[in-house]
C-alpha positions, 0 to 999 in steps of 0.5 A: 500500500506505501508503494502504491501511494509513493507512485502515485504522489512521484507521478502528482509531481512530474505531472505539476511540474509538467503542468507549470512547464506548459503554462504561459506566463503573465506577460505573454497575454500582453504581448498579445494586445500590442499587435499580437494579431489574431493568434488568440482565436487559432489556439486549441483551447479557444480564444480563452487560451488554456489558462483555465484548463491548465490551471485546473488540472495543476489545482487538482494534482496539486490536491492529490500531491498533498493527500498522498503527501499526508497518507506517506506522513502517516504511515511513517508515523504508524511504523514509527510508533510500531518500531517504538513499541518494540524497544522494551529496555534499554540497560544504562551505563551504570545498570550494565557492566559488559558495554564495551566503551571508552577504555579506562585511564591509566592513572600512571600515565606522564602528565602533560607538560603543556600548562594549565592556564588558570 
């Protein structure tokens, strides 16, 4: 089930990005108004342009990228606390003696000759 979620909200992705991709910008409607010609009128979309289309379909991936987006948020977090529920003790320094560690000082060791600034 994670997998299929995680397919699906790659796919949202690359479909948005696609999306904005293939949008015109702002300035190139005016563009159109100084002298642009007719150009408008010939577009697949109509004389409207796909602006609604597209930004449409980019409103509604962009819905399915947040839904999937929590559904993967939940998941880690039900495998977290799954994970979390597992861990029952954990022994500390003082409780364990077998924890291999930092070895002890060798209290015959030559002392430093760098001084101490005090």
């Amino acid at each position: 089930m994670e997998s299929l979620v995680l397919i699906v909200h790659v796919l949202a992705a690359i479909v948005i990005i696609a999306l904005v991709l293939l949008q015109q910008g702002k300035g190139a409607d005016a563009g159109a108004s100084f002298g642009g010609g007719s150009g408008a009128s010939q577009t697949v979309f109509g004389s409207q342009g796909g602006s609604s289309f597209f930004g449409k379909l980019t409103a509604f991936f962009a819905l399915v990228f947040f839904l999937t987006s929590f559904a993967l948020a939940y998941v880690a977090s039900e495998q977290a606390q799954n994970i979390s529920g597992q861990v029952d003790y954990l022994p500390t320094l003082e409780e364990s003696d077998d924890i291999v560690g930092f070895p002890e000082l060798d209290s015959s060791a030559p002392e430093s000759d760098i001084p101490v600034v005090q």
